[in-house]
C-alpha positions in Angstrom: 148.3 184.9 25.2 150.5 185.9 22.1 153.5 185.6 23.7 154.6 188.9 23.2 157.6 190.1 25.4 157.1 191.9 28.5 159.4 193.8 31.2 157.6 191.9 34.6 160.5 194.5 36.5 158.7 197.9 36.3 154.9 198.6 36.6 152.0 197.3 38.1 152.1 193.9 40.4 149.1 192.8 39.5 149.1 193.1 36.1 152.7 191.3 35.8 150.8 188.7 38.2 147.9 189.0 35.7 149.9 189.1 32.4 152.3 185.7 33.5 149.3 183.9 35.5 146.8 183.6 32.8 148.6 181.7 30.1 150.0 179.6 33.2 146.8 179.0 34.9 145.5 177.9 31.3 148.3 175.7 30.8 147.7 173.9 34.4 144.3 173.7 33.5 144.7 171.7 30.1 146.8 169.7 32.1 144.1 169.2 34.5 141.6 168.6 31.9 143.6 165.5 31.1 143.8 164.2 34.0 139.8 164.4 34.1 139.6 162.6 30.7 141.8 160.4 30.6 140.3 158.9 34.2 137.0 159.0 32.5 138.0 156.7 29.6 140.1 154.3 31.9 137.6 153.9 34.4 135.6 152.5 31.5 137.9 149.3 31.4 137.0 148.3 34.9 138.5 148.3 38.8 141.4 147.1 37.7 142.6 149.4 35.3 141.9 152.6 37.4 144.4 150.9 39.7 147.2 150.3 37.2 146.8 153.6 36.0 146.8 154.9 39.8 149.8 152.5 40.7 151.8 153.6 37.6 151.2 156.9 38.5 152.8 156.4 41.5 156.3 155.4 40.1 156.1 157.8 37.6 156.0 160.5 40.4 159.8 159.9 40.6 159.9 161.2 37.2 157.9 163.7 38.1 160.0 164.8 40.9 163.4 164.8 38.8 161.4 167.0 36.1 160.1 169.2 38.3 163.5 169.7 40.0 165.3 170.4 37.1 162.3 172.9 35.8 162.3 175.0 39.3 166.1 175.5 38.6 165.7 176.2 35.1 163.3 178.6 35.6 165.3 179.9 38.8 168.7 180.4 36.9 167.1 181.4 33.4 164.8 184.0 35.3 167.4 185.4 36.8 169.7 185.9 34.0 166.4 187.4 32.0 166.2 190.1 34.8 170.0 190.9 34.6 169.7 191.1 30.8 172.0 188.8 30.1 170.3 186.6 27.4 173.2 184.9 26.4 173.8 183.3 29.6 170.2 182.5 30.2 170.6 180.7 26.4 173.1 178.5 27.7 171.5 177.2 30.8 168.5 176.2 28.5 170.6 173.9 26.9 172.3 172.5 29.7 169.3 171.5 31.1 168.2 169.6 28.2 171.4 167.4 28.3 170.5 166.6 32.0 167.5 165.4 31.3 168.4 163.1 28.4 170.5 161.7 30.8 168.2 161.5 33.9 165.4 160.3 30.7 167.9 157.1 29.8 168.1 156.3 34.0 164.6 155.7 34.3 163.8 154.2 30.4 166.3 150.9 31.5 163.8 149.5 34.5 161.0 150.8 32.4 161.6 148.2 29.6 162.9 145.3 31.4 161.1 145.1 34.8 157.3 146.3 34.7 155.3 143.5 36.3 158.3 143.7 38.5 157.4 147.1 39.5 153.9 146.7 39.4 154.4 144.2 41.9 156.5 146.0 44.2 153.6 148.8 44.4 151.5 146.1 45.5 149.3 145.3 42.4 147.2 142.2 42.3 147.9 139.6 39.3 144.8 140.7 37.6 146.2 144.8 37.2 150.0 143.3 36.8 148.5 141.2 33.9 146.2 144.2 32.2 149.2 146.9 33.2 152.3 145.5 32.6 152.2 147.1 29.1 150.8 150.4 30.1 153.7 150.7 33.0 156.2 149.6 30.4 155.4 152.3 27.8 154.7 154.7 29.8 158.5 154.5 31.8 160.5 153.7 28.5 159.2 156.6 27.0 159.7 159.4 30.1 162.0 161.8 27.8 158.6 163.2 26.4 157.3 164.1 30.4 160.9 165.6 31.1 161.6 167.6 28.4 157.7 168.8 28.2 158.3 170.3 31.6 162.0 171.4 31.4 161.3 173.5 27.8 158.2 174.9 29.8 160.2 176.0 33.0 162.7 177.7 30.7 159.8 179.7 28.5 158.4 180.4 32.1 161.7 181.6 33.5 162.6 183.6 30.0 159.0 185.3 30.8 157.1 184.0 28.4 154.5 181.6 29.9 152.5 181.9 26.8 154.9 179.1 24.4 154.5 176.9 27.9 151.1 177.4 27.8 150.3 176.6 24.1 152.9 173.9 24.3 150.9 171.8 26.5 147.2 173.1 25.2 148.5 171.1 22.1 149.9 168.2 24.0 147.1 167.6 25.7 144.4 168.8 23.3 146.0 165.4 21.1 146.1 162.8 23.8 142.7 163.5 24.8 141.5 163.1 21.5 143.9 160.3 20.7 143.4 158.2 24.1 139.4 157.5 23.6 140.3 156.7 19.7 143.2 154.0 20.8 141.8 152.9 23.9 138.3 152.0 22.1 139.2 151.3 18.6 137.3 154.6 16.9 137.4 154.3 12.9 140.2 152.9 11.3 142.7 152.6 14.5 143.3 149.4 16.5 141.5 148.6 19.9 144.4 148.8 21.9 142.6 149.1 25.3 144.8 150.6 28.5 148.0 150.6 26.3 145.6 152.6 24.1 145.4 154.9 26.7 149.4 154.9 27.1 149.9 155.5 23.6 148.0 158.6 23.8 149.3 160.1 26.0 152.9 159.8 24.5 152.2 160.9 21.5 150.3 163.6 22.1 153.0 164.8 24.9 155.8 163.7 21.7 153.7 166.1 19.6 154.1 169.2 22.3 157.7 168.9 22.8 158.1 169.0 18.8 156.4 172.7 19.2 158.2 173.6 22.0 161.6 172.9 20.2 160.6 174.5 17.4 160.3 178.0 19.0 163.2 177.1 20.9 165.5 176.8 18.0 163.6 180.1 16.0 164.8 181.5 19.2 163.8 185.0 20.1 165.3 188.3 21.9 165.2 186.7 25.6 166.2 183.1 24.7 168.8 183.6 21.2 169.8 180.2 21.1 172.0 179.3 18.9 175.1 177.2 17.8 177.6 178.1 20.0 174.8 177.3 23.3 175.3 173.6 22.5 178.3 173.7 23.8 178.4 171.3 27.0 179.3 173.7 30.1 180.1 172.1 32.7 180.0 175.1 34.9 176.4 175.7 33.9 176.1 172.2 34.5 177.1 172.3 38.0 175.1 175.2 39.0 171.7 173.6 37.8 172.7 170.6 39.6 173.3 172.4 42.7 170.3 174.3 42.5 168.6 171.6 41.5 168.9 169.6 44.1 167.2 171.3 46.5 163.7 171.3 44.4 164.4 168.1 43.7 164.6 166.6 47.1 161.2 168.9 48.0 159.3 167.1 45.5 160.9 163.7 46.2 159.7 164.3 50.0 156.3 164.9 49.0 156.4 162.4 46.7 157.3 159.4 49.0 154.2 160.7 50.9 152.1 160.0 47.9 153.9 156.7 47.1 153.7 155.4 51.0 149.7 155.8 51.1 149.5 154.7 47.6 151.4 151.8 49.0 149.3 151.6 51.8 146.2 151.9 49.9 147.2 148.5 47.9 146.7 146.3 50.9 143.2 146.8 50.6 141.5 146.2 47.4 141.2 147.5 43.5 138.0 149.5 44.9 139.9 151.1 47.4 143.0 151.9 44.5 140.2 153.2 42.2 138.8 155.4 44.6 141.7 156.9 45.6 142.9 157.4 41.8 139.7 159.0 40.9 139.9 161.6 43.9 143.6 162.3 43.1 142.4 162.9 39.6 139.7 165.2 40.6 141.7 166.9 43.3 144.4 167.6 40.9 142.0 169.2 38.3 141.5 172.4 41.0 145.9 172.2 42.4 147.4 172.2 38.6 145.9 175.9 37.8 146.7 176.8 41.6 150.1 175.9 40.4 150.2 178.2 37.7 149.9 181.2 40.1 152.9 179.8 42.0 154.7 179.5 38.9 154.0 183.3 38.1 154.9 184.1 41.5 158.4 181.9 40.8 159.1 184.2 37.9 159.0 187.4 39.2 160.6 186.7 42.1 163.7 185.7 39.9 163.6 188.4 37.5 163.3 191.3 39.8 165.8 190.0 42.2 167.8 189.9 39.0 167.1 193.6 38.6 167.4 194.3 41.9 164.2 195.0 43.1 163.8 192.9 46.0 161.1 194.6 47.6 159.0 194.1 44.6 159.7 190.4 44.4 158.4 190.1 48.3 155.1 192.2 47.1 154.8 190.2 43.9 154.9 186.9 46.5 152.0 188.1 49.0 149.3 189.0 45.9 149.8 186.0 44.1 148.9 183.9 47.1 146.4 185.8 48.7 144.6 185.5 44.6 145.6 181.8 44.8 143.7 181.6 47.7 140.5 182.9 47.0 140.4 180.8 44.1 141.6 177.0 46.1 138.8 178.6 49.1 135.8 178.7 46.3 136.7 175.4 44.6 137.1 173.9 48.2 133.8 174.9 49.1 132.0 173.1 45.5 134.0 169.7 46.4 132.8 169.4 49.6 129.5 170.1 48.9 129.0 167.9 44.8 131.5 165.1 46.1 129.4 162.7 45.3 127.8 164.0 42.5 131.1 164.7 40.8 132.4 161.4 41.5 129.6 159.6 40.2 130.4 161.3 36.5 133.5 158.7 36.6 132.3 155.7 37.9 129.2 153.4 38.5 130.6 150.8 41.4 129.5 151.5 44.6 132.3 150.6 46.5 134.8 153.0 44.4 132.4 155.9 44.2 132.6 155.9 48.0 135.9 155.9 48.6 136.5 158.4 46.0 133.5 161.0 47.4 135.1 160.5 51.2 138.4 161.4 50.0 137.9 164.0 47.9 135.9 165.9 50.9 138.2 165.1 53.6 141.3 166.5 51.3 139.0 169.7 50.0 139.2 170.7 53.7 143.1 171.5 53.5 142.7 174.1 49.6 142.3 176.6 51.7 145.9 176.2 53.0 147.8 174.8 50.0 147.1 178.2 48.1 149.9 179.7 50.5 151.7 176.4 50.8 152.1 176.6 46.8 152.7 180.0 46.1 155.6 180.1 49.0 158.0 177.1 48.3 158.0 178.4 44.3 159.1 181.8 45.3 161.9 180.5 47.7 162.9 178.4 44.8 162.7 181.4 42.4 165.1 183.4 44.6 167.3 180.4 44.3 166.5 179.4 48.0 166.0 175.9 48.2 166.5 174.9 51.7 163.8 176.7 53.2 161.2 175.1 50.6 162.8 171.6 51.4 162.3 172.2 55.4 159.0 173.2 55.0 158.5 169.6 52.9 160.1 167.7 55.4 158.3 169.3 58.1 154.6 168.0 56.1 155.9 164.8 55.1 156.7 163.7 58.4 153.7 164.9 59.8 152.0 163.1 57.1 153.6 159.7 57.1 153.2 159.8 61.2 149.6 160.3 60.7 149.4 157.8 57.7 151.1 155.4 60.2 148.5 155.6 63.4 145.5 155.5 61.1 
């Protein structure tokens, strides 16, 4: 929780799994938290700003994906370099990655500006949610750099071994836009009622505020990350390895993501109820997967640093006690949704038709926790090995069996 420095290579599993999990699992879990919140104070504005928010969300997963690419090969190569020692190297590739994502941030922030009610559109928003989102969609895209570089710095402090900046990074990130959201979107004291942009707003500058602090410690720089001058160097080398490895985690969470966008999609032929609904259970449903994803990470991490010190066998041990914990936790918080659907549901709206779309889907998906502890923890240890083909095959293989089924229903 300090952040102190620890050797995750010798000693016991479980208290490396213990030692990385608990500032990760905290940092999911303010994430999570968020997510809660902020669908709490949306859902105030009406049916129709649920589903801008839900629909925005959508085409921000693409951000999402290249972020979370990047981070899994961050984390992979800088994990890796940690366990070998070599600090210098694992300096460098924490720069490269941030030139990548500046890049990959200006890609996205051109659509953003000029085409929102375009996009909006495309997802299949009706002209009441273009007309109330079109400035939520636009801020949010145009300002994407603070969503990559949030989860790139936090997938190089994860990979250096020191899930603890990560963690505090976002605690403060999110601690903001939770209070800022409710204070933009309603017009609290002397700020501006700014309604769903409000909500935007918040969110940015709260995420703004987290990447300031995690670039802050990343310049101080410490004994498993000494960045300094001579790292910003553009290595094109480096470059090409993070792109390569990459790539793979990339085109995992692009899979999964074109599952998410193609019943979102699907979802929008209906009705803003039916949007809503689905938005709120996603919400919820997240609030239980982001800390699950926290013991994946942990799992990640040690996979690549004692492969690094070659200790292979400990990295496959390492793998089996962080699901098997992973799943005890998704089985018990599986067992509450099914049972308070509807009573948890009802906390974040008071329209019939929404709350029971939202309570339906948020049993019939509590069903599958059970399995997604295993299908979390596995995918970010093939990753942290620097294995990202067998993760991707296992994400094709569910995507396709998802879209087929999305199809015949």
């Amino acid at each position: 929780m300090q952040g102190k420095e620890q050797d995750f290579t010798s000693g016991s599993i479980n208290r490396a799994i213990f030692l990385l999990a608990v500032p990760m699992v905290l940092e999911m879990a303010m994430e999570s938290l968020f997510a809660i919140t902020d669908a709490y104070f949306v859902s105030s504005l009406g049916k129709h700003a649920i589903a801008t928010v839900g629909l925005t969300e959508l085409v921000l997963t693409l951000v999402y994906t290249l972020a979370m690419g990047l981070s899994m090969a961050a984390t992979a190569l800088v994990s890796r370099r940690t366990g070998e020692k070599n600090h210098d190297s694992a300096a460098y590739t924490a720069i490269q990655t941030l030139y990548i994502g500046v890049i990959v941030s200006i890609l996205v922030t051109i659509p953003g500006i000029f085409y929102p009610r375009e996009l909006l559109a495309l997802m299949g928003a009706d002209p009441e949610a273009i007309g109330m989102g079109e400035g939520y969609m636009q801020i949010m895209l145009s300002t994407n750099i603070v969503i990559l570089l949030l989860f790139l710095i936090n997938g190089i402090f994860r990979g250096a071994g020191n899930a603890a900046i990560a963690m505090k990074s976002l605690w403060l990130a999110n601690g903001v836009n939770i209070i800022l959201s409710p204070t933009l979107i309603f017009g609290w004291g002397p700020f501006p009622q700014m309604g769903l942009d409000g909500a935007a707003w918040g969110t940015v500058i709260g995420r703004g505020i987290g990447v300031i602090y995690q670039f802050y410690f990343l310049i101080k720089g410490n004994r498993l990350l000494p960045v300094k001058v001579k790292h910003l160097t553009f290595n094109s080398g480096i470059i090409r390895k993070l792109l390569k490895t990459s790539v793979g985690g990339t085109l995992q969470f692009f899979i999964s993501s074109c599952s998410w966008i193609f019943l979102g999609r699907i979802i929008s032929e209906f009705h803003s109820e039916a949007i809503g609904g689905h938005t709120i259970a996603i919400r919820i449903m997240i609030f239980a997967l982001l800390p699950a994803w926290g013991m994946a990470n942990a799992a990640a991490t040690l996979v690549g640093q004692n492969l690094g010190a070659g200790k292979p066998d400990r990295a496959e041990k390492s793998v089996w006690r962080a699901g098997l914990m992973n799943m005890i936790f998704l089985g018990t918080i599986s067992i509450v949704f099914i049972i308070f659907a509807k009573e948890i549901v009802s906390l974040f709206t008071y329209d019939a038709a929404v709350l029971e779309y939202a309570t339906t889907s948020l049993r019939i998906v509590s069903f599958g926790y059970v399995f997604y502890a295993y299908g979390m923890v596995m995918p970010a240890a093939f990753n942290g090995a620097g294995d990202t083909i067998t993760p991707t095959i296992m994400f094709l293989s569910k995507t396709i069996a998802f879209l087929i089924t999305g199809i015949l229903v």
